[in-house]
N, C-alpha and C positions, 0 to 999 in steps of 0.2 A: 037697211043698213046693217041690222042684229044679223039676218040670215045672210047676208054676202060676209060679216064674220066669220059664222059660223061654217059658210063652207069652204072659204081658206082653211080653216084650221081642219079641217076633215082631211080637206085634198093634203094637207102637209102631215098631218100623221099618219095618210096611206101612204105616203112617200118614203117618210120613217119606216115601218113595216118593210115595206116592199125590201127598200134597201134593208132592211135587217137579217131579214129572210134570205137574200142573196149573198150577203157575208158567211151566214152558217151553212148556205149549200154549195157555195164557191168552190168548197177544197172538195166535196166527194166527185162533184162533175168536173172539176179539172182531172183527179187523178183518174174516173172514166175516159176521160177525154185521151189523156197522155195514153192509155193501156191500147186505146182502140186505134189511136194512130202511132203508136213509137215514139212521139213527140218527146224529148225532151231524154232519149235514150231508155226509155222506158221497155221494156220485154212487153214481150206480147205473153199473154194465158191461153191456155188450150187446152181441153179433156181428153187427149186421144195421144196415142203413140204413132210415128205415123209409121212406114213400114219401110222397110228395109230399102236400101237403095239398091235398083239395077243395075248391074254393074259396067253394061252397054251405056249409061249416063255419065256425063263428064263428072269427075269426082276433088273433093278438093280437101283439105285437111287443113283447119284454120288452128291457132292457138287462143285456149280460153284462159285468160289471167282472174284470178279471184283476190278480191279485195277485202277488205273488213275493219271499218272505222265504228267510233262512239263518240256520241254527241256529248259537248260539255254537260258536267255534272252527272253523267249513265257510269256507273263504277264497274262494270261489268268490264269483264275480259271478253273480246272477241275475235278470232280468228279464222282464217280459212282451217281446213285439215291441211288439203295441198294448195299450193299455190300458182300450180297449171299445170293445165290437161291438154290434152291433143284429142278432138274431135272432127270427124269427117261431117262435111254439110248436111243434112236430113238424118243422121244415127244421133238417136237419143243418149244422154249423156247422164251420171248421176254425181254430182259433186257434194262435200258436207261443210258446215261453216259447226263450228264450237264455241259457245258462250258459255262463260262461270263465272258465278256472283261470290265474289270472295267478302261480302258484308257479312252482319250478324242479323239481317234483315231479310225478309221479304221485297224483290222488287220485281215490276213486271215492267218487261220491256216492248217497243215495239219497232220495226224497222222498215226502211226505207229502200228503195235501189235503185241503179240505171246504170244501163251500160256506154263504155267508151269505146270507141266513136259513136255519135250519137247518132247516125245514120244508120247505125248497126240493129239498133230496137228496136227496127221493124220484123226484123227478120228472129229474132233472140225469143225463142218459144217457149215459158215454161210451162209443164206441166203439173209439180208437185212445189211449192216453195214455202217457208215461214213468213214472207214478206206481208205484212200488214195484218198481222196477227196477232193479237195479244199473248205474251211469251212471258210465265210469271216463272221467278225461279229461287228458290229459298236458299235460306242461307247456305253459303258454300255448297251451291250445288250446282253442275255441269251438266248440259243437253249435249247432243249432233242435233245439229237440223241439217235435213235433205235439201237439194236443189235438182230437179230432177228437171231437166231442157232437152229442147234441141234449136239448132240452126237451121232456117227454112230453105228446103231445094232453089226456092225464089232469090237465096243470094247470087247462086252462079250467073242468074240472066243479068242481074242488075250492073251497069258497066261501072255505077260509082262503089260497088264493092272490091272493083278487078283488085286494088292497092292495098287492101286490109287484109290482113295475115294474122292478127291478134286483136281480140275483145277483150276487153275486160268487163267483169260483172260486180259491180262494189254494193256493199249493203251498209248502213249505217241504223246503228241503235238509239232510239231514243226511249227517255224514263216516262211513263204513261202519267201526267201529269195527277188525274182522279184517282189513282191509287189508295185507298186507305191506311194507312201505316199504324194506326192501331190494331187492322187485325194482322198481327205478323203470324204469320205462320210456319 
């Protein structure tokens, strides 16, 4: 009777576990998840430029709108530079988003993106970006960050892109909870 206790309560604390362990891996393999398939308007990453379009290929020139939110309680000012650009399908593009911490403080930020339509992130290539990066920024003091993309030749085939003329790419800041705020810097 002791050992038939004893190994419910075993089976129920790997249960514990298990599911523990799945709650603190949930978010890195989702946001894998989203990266590798677009899901959820998410850009795709990629280390390579890709090369120039031939100009015997049908050619299309969409509009990129750039967005730029912060998450309650992030004091930071964020902005795009511009707020849209004219880009041809496969030419690499390089846009800047501007963040300043008008506090007396130390904060580090970090942020989020996806683009709209959300059908669009599959094709939405970046190469260089701030996104999920730790971005600390002292008092009263202003970055550019890069956005360095392209839109994949694979938009023109796709027939559910024929109707899209305009992306938007929105990034939201949030304040890195672990911060230590005694070391201000």
């Amino acid at each position: 009777m002791k050992q038939n206790r004893n190994t419910w309560v075993i089976y129920i604390v790997a249960v514990v576990l298990l599911m523990l362990a799945l709650s603190y891996a949930s978010v890195p393999l989702y946001r894998i998840f989203c990266q590798m398939t677009g899901y959820g308007g998410t850009t795709q990453i990629i280390d390579y430029v890709p090369p120039m379009l031939n100009t015997e290929i049908p050619q299309r020139i969409l509009t990129i709108k750039f967005n730029a939110d912060v998450a309650s309680g992030m004091p930071w000012k964020f902005l795009p530079v511009q707020k849209e650009m004219k880009v041809l399908v496969g030419e690499s593009a390089l846009a800047f988003y501007e963040a300043h911490n008008p506090t007396d403080h130390a904060i580090v930020g970090i942020s989020t993106y996806n683009v709209i339509p959300q059908q669009a992130g599959i094709y939405f290539n970046k190469i260089q970006c701030f996104c999920f990066d730790e971005q600390m920024l002292k008092s009263h003091e202003s970055i550019d960050m890069p956005v360095f993309f392209f839109i994949e030749k694979d938009f023109l085939d796709d027939p559910k892109m024929d109707d899209i003329d305009t992306i938007t790419l929105s990034y939201t800041f949030f304040t890195v909870d672990d911060f230590n705020q005694d070391n201000k810097i």
